[in-house]
C-alpha positions in Angstrom: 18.8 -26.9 -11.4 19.0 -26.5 -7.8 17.5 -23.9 -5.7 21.0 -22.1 -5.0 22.1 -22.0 -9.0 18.3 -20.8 -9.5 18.8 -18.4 -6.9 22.5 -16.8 -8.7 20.8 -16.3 -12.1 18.3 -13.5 -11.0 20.7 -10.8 -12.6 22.6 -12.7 -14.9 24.4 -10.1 -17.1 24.5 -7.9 -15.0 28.1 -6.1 -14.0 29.1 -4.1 -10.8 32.3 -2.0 -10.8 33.8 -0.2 -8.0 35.1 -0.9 -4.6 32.7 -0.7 -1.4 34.3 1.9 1.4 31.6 0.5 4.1 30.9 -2.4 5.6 26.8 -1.6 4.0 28.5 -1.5 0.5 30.1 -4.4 1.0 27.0 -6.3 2.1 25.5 -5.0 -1.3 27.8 -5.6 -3.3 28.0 -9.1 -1.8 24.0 -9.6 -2.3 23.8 -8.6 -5.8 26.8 -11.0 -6.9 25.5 -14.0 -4.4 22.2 -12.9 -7.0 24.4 -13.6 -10.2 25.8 -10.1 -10.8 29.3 -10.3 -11.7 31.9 -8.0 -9.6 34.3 -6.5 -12.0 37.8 -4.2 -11.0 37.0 -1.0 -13.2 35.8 2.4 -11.6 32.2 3.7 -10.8 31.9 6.1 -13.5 29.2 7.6 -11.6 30.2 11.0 -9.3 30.3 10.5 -6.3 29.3 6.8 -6.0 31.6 4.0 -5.3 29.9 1.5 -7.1 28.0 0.9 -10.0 25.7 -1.6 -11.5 25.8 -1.8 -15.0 22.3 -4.2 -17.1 23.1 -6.2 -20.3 21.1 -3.0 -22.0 23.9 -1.0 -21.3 22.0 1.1 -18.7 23.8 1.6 -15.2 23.2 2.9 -11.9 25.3 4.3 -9.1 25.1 2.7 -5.8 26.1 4.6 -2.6 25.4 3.2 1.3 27.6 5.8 4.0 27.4 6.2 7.1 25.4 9.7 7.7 23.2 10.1 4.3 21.8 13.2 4.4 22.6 14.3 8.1 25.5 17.2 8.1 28.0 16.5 11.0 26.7 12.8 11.0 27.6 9.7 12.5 31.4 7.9 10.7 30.8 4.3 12.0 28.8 1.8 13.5 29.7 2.8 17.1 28.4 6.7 16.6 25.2 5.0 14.7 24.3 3.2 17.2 24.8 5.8 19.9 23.1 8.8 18.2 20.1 6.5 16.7 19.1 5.0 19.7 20.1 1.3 19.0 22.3 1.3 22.2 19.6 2.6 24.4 17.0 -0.1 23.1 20.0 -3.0 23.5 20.5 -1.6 26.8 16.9 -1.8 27.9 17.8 -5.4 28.9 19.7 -4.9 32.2 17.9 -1.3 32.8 21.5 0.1 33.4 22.1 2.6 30.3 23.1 2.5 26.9 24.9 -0.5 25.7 26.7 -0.9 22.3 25.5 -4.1 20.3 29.0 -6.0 19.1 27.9 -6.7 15.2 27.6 -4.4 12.8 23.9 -4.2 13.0 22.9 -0.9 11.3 25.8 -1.4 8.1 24.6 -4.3 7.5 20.7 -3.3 7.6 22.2 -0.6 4.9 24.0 -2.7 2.9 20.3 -5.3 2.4 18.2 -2.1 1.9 20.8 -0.9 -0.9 20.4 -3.9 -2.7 16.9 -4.3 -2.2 16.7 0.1 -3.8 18.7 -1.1 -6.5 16.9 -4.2 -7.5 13.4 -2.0 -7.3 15.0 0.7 -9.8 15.5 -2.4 -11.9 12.0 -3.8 -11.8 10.6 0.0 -11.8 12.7 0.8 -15.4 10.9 -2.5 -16.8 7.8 -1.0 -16.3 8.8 2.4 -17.2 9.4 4.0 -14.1 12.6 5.7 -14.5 13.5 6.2 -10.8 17.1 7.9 -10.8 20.1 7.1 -12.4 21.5 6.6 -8.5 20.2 4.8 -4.9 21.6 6.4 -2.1 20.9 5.0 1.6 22.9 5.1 4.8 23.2 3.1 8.4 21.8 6.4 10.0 18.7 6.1 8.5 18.8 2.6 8.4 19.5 2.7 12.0 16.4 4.4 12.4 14.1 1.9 10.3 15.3 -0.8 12.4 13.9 0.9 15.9 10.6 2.6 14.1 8.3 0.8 16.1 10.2 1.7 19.1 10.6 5.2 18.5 7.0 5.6 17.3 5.9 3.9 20.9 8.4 6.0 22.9 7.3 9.3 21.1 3.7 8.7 21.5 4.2 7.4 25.0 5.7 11.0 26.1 2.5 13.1 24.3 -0.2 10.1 26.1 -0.3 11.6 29.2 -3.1 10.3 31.7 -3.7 7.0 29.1 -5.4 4.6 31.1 -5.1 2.2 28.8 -0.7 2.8 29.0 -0.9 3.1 32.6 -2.8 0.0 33.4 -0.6 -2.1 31.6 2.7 -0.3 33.0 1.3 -0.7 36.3 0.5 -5.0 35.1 4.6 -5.3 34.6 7.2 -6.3 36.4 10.0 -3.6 37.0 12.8 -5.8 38.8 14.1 -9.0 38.5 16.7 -10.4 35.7 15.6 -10.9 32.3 16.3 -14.6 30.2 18.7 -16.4 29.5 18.6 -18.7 32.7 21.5 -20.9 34.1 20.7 -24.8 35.1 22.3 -26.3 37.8 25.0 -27.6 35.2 26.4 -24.1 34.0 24.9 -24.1 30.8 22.5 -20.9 29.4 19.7 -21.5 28.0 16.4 -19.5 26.4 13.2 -20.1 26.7 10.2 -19.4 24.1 6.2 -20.0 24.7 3.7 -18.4 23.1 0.9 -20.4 25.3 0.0 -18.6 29.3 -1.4 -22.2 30.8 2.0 -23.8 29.2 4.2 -21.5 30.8 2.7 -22.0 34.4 2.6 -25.7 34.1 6.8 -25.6 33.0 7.4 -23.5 36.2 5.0 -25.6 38.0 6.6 -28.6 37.8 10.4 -27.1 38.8 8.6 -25.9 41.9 7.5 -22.2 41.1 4.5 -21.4 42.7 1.3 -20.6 40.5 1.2 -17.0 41.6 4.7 -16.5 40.9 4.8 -17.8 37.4 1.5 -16.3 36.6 2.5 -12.8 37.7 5.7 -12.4 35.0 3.8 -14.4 32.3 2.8 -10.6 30.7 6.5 -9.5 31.4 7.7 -12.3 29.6 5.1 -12.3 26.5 5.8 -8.4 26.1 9.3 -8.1 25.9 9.3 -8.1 22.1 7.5 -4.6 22.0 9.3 -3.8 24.7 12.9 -5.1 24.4 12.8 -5.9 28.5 11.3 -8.7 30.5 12.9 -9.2 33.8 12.0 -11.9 35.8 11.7 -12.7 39.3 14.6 -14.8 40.7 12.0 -17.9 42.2 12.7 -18.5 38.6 15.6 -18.1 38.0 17.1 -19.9 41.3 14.4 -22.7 40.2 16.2 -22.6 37.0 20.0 -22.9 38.8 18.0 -26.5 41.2 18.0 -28.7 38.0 20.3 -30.2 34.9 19.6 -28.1 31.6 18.2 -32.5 30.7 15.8 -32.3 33.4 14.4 -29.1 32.6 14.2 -29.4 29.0 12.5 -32.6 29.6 10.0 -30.2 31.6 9.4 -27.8 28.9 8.9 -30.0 26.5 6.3 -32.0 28.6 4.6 -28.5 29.2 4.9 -27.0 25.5 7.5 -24.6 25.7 10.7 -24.5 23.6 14.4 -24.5 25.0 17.4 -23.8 23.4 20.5 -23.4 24.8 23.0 -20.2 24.2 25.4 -21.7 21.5 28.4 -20.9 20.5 30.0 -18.8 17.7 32.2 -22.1 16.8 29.1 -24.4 16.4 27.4 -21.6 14.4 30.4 -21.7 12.0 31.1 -25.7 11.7 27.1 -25.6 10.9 27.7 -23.6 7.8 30.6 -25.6 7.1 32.9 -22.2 6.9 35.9 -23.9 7.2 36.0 -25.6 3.9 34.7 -23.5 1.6 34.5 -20.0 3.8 31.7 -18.1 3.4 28.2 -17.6 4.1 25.7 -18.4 1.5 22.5 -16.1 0.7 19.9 -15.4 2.9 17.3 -16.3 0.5 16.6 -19.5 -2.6 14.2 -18.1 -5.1 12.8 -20.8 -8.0 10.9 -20.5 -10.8 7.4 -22.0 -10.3 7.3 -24.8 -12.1 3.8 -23.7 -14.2 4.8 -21.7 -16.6 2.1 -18.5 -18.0 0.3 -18.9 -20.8 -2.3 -16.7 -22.5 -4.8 -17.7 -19.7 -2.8 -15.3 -17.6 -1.4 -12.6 -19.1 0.4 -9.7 -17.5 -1.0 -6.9 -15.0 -1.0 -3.6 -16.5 1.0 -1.3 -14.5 0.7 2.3 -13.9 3.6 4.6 -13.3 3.7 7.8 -11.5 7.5 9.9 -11.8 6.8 11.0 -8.5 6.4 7.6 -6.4 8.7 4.7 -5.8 10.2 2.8 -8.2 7.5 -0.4 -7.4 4.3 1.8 -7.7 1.6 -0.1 -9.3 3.0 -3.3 -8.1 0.4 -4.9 -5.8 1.6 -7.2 -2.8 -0.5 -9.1 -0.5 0.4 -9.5 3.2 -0.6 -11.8 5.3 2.1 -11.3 8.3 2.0 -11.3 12.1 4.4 -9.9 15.1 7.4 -8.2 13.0 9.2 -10.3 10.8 6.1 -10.3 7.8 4.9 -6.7 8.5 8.4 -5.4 8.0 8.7 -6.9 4.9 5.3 -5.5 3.7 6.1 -2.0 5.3 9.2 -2.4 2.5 7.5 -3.1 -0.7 5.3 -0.6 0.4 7.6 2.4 0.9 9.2 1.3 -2.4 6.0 2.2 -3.8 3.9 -1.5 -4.1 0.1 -1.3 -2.8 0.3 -3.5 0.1 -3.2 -5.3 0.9 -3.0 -6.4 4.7 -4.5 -9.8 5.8 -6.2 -9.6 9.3 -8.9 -11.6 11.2 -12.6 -10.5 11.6 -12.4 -7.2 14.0 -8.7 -6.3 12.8 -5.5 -7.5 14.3 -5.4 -7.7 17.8 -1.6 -5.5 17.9 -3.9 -2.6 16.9 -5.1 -2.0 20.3 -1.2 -2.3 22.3 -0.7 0.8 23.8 -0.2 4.2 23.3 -2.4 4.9 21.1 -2.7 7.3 18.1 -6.4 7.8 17.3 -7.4 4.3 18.5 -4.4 2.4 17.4 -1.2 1.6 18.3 1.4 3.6 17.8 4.1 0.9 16.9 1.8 -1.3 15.2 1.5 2.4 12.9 5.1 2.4 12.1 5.4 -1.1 10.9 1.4 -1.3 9.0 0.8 2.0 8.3 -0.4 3.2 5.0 -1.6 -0.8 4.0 -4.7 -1.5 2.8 -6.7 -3.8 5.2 -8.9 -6.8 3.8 -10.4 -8.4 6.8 -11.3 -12.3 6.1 -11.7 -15.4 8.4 -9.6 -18.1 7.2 -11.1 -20.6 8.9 -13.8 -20.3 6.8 -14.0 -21.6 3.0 -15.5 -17.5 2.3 -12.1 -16.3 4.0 -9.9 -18.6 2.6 -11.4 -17.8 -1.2 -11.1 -13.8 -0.9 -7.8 -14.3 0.1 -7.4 -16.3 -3.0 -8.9 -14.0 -4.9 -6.8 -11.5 -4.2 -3.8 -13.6 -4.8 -4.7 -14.2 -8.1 -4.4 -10.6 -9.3 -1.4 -10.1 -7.3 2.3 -9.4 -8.3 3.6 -10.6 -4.9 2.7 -12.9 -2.0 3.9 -12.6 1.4 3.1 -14.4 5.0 5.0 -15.6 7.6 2.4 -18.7 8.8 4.0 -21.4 10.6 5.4 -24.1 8.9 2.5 -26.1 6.1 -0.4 -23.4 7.3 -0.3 -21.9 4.1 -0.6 -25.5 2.2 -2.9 -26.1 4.8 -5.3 -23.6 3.8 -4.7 -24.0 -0.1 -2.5 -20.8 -0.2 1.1 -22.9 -1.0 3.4 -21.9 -3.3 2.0 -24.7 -5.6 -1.7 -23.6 -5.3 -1.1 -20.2 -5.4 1.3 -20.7 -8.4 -1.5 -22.5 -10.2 -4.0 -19.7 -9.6 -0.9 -17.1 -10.8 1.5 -18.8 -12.4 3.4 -14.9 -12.4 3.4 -14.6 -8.6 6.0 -13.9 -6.7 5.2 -16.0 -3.5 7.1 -15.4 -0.2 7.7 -17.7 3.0 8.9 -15.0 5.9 10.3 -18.6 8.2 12.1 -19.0 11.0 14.3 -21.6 10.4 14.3 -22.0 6.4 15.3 -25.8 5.7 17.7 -26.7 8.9 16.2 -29.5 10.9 17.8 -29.4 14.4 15.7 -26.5 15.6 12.7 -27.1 13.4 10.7 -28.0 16.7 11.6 -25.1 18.4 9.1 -21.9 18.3 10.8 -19.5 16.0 11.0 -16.4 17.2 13.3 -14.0 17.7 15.3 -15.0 20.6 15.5 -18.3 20.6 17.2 -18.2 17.4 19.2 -15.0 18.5 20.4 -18.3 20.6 20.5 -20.8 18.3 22.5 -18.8 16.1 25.5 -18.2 18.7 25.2 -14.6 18.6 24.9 -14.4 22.1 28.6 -15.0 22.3 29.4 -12.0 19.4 26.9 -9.3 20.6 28.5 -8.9 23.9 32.4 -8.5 24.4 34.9 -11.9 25.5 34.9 -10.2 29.4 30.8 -10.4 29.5 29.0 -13.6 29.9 26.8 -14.3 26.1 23.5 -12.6 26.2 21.3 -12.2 23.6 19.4 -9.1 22.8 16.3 -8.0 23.6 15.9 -5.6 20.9 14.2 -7.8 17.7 17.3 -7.6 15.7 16.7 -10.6 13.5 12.8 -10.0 13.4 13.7 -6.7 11.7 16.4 -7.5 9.9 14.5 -11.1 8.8 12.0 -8.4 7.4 14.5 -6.7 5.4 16.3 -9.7 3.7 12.7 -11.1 2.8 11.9 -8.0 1.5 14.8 -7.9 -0.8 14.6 -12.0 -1.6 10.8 -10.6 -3.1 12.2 -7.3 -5.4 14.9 -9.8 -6.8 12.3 -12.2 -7.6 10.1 -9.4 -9.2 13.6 -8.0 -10.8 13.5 -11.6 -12.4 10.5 -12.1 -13.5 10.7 -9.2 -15.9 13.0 -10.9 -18.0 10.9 -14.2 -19.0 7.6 -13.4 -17.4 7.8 -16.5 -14.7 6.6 -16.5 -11.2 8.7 -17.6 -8.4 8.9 -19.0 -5.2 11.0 -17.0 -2.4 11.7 -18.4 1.0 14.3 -16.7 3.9 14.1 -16.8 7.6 15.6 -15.4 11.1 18.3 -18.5 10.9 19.4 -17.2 7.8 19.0 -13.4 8.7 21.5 -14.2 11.4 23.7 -15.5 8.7 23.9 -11.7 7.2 24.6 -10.3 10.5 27.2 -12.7 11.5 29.1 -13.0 8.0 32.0 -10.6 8.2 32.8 -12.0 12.0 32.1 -15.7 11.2 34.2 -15.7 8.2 37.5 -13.7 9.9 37.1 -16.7 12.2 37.2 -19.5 10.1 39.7 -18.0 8.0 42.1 -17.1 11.6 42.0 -13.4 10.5 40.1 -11.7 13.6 41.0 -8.3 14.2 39.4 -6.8 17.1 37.4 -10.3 18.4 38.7 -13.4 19.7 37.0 -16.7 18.8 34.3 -14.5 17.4 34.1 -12.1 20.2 34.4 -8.7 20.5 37.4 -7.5 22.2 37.0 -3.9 24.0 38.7 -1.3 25.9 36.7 0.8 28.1 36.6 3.1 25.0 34.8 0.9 23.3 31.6 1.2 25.4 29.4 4.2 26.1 30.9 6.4 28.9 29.2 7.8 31.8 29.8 11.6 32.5 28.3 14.4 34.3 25.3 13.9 32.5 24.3 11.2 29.9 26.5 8.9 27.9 29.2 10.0 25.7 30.4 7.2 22.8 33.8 7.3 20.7 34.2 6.2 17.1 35.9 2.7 17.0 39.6 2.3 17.3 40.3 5.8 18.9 43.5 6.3 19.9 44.0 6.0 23.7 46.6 8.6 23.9 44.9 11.2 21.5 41.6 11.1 23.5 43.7 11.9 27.0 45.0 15.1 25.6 41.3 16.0 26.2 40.4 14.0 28.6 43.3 13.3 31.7 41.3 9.4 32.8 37.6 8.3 32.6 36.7 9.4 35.7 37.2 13.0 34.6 34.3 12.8 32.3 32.1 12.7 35.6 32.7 16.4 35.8 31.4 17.4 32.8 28.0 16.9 30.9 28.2 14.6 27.4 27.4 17.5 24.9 30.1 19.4 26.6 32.9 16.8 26.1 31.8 16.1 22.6 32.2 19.6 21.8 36.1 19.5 23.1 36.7 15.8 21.8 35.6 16.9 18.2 37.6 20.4 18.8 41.0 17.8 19.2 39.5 16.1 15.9 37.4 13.3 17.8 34.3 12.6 16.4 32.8 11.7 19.7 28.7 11.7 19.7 26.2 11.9 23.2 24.6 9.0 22.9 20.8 8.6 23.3 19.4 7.3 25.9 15.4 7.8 25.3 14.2 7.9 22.3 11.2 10.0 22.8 14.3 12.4 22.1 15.4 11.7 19.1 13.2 14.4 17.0 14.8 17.0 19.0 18.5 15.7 17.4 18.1 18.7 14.9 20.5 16.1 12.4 18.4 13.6 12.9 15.0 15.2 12.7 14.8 15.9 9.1 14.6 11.8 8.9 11.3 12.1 10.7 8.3 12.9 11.0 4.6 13.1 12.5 3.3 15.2 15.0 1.4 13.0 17.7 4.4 10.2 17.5 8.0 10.6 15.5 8.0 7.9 11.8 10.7 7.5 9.9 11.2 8.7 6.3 12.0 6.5 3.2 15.2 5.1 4.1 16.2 6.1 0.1 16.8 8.7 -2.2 16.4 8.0 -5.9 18.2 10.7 -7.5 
């Protein structure tokens, strides 16, 4: 059997019936059948919920993913999510000149992969006796907020840190002008740049005649715009950049140890995945039976269940993540109720210390890790490498995002590990799953934000492509791992077998870009061209007396100048002011945030949050 017909038998008998009214129930609804589910035409027969997933028992469960969830007077789309959550604020961050709306549908489809990933856990939770609901309700609002958690937590904590030495000495360490990545080579083309290595960046800039200083100066710029989502440069590089052919320098880079890819398109992206000829995307995760099968010599754990935890509690996960992408995935098998045993090096992960700080650790590195249990063990050493093993062996799920063959290399492989537990669930968090061309390439965030063309369909057709700074396929790589590993548990319940789970960034990009890259191939784009957003002027946030002020999509012209006579008129008034008289004309306009240290004074939003020295998100579910 291959890996992809292994992959659509996970829920095998399993119906869903209903129609998806979002763009997150879609993505659902899509994700469960891409799992095996079949999709049938009859009604939810749950109130209220659009869709319903029906087990070969006879047992179902309502499904519902909207737009505002709880929030009363919420956002209705992805343009108001985005504005009110703070996503446009962080994708702004980039240039330094406001808000900026991000041209994919990030925070529906973030929805739509935790809805599947709520109802495949009320699935394994019923196996073990855990009733959790008869219905999983989530929303892009509070999905939108998951995805910038560690950004809010920093930005919240930031604002109560006062005279931290430790925040100001590194603000005062960073560069505050210049132009961020990607850079343009003497030949026109734009290309990003990724290197995890100080000495290896100064030796690259080096050799295209940037001085030591220079390159040294921005190295900490460059290396922290992932907790940051902003890195500008100074423009030595940048003109150094413009001297030579994108061959020359990626010669240069290569020589030095750093990794190049240039900005692709949205058209090589979709002859890649061959949409043309059989038009669609496939799943963002395989997931195989291990080929050892249990025997007496390993029976099952014996799980506990508590009514009022999630519908994984007494599932135990082991984590051995770094940056994002891993501890994301952790962070959701542990708000689904898993005990999630975190992997660090002697002393503790060195993220712990990035500032501000909440009692001695880092306020972002809190929203991701928070609430795991830490096991500190040196795997370089045969002591390290066996208490990790040890722990694997009692384990329900494995999860790490090494780089590609450290895990065989340090005998934790999904054969090893499968022989110490044949009932493991054992997860590979990659960058680039099983496609060659960029294998080389350092796989992080932005480089195959690059590779993946969606440069070209995150910023509108009269723009030049940009990728984002904000970690959008970190986070969302997270998520879609996350939900590859509940499936995988969701399988084993019905014949007891381990399995192995692998997804990446590449194919996390693949989720994002699905509904755009298959209206392309299939030459029914509304609202893009060639796989670009298309936008008026209402389609961006607009500048008034005071802050932004964003429109839901597709508002007519006409109806919005009954309240407002031309765009510069909104300079004379203050953003909550016009929202109030857009929304009396029936215009859900929203004031879109620009700092998210302010989001727990949205009095919508705040009932999503909490803490009290730095603002956390809530579980991003109800089971009801």
């Amino acid at each position: 059997m291959t890996r992809a017909a292994a992959t659509a038998t996970v829920l095998t008998g399993y119906t869903v019936a209903g129609a998806p009214r979002t763009l997150a129930e879609a993505t659902c609804l899509r994700h469960l059948t891409d799992l095996g589910a079949t999709a049938t035409r009859h009604p939810s027969r749950h109130p209220g919920t659009p869709m319903e997933v029906a087990a070969p028992d006879g047992t179902t469960l309502g499904v519902r993913a909207d737009w505002a969830g709880p929030v009363a007077d919420g956002p209705v789309d992805e343009v108001t999510v985005q504005a009110r959550c703070g996503l446009m604020a962080v994708h702004g961050r980039r240039e330094g000149l406001g808000p900026r709306r991000i041209g994919l549908d990030y925070a529906a489809t973030a929805a739509g992969v935790l809805a599947a990933t709520g109802v495949l856990a009320v699935l394994v939770g019923r196996a073990y006796g855990h009733e959790g609901g008869t219905v999983v309700e989530t929303s892009a609002t509070e999905a939108a907020l998951l995805t910038v958690s560690h950004y809010l937590a920093a930005a919240t904590a930031a604002a109560q840190a006062g005279d931290d030495d430790g925040l100001a000495l590194l603000q005062r360490a960073l560069l505050t002008e210049g132009e961020p990545p990607p850079f343009t080579s003497a030949d026109g083309v734009l290309f990003e740049l990724e290197c995890i290595d100080a000495d290896a960046w100064r030796r690259m800039w080096e050799a295209l005649g940037v001085t030591a200083a220079i390159a040294g100066r921005c190295w900490l710029t460059f290396d922290l715009r992932f907790p940051r989502a902003e890195g500008p440069l100074p423009p030595e590089l940048h003109a150094a950049a413009r001297s030579r052919p994108l061959a020359e320098i990626a010669a240069i880079a290569a020589e030095a140890g750093v990794s190049l890819c240039r900005l692709r398109s949205a058209a090589e992206r979709l002859e890649e995945l061959g949409l043309r000829e059989h038009g669609r995307v496939g799943p963002p995760w395989t997931i195989v039976p291990h080929e050892i099968l249990p025997s007496a010599a390993h029976p099952p754990r014996t799980h506990r269940t508590n009514a009022g935890a999630g519908p994984l509690t007494g599932l135990r996960v082991v984590e051995l993540g770094r940056r994002i992408q891993g501890p994301v995935a952790g962070m959701v098998l542990r708000r689904l109720g898993a005990d999630v045993v975190r992997i660090e090096p002697p002393g503790g992960e060195p993220h712990r210390s990035f500032p501000p700080l909440i009692d001695g650790c880092s306020a972002p590195f809190l929203a991701v890790n928070g609430g795991k249990e830490v096991v500190q063990a040196d795997l370089r050493t045969p002591r390290g490498r066996d208490a990790v093993r040890e722990l694997i062996s009692g384990a329900d799920a494995f999860l790490h995002n090494l780089a590609p063959g450290r895990a065989d290399d340090l005998g934790l492989g999904a054969a090893a590990s499968a022989a110490m537990n044949p009932r493991l669930v054992w997860a590979v968090a990659s960058a680039w799953g099983d496609a060659r061309e960029p294998a080389a390439l350092h796989g992080t965030d932005y480089i195959v934000q690059a590779y993946a063309g969606l440069g070209e369909q995150l910023r509108p057709d009269d723009e030049r492509p940009v990728p984002s700074l904000m970690t959008l396929l970190d986070f969302l790589g997270g998520l879609t791992v996350a939900e590859g590993v509940v499936a995988a548990l969701a399988a084993r319940t019905s014949d007891g077998r381990g399995r192995r789970v692998e997804s990446g960034l590449l194919a996390a990009a693949g989720v994002l870009q699905a509904p755009a890259l298959e209206d392309l191939a299939a030459e029914r784009e509304i609202g893009r061209r060639n796989g670009r957003p298309i936008w008026t002027e209402l389609d961006r946030p607009l500048p008034t007396a005071h802050g932004f002020l964003a429109l839901p999509a597709g508002t007519p012209a006409d109806r919005f100048r009954r309240t407002v006579p031309s765009i510069e008129a909104l300079t004379t008034r203050p953003a909550d002011d016009w929202v109030k008289l857009l929304r009396q004309s029936g215009i859900d306009a929203v004031t879109v945030c620009e700092d998210l240290a302010d989001l727990p004074a949205d009095s919508g939003l705040s009932e999503l949050l909490h803490g009290t020295r730095a603002a956390f998100t809530r579980n991003p579910w109800r089971f009801e």
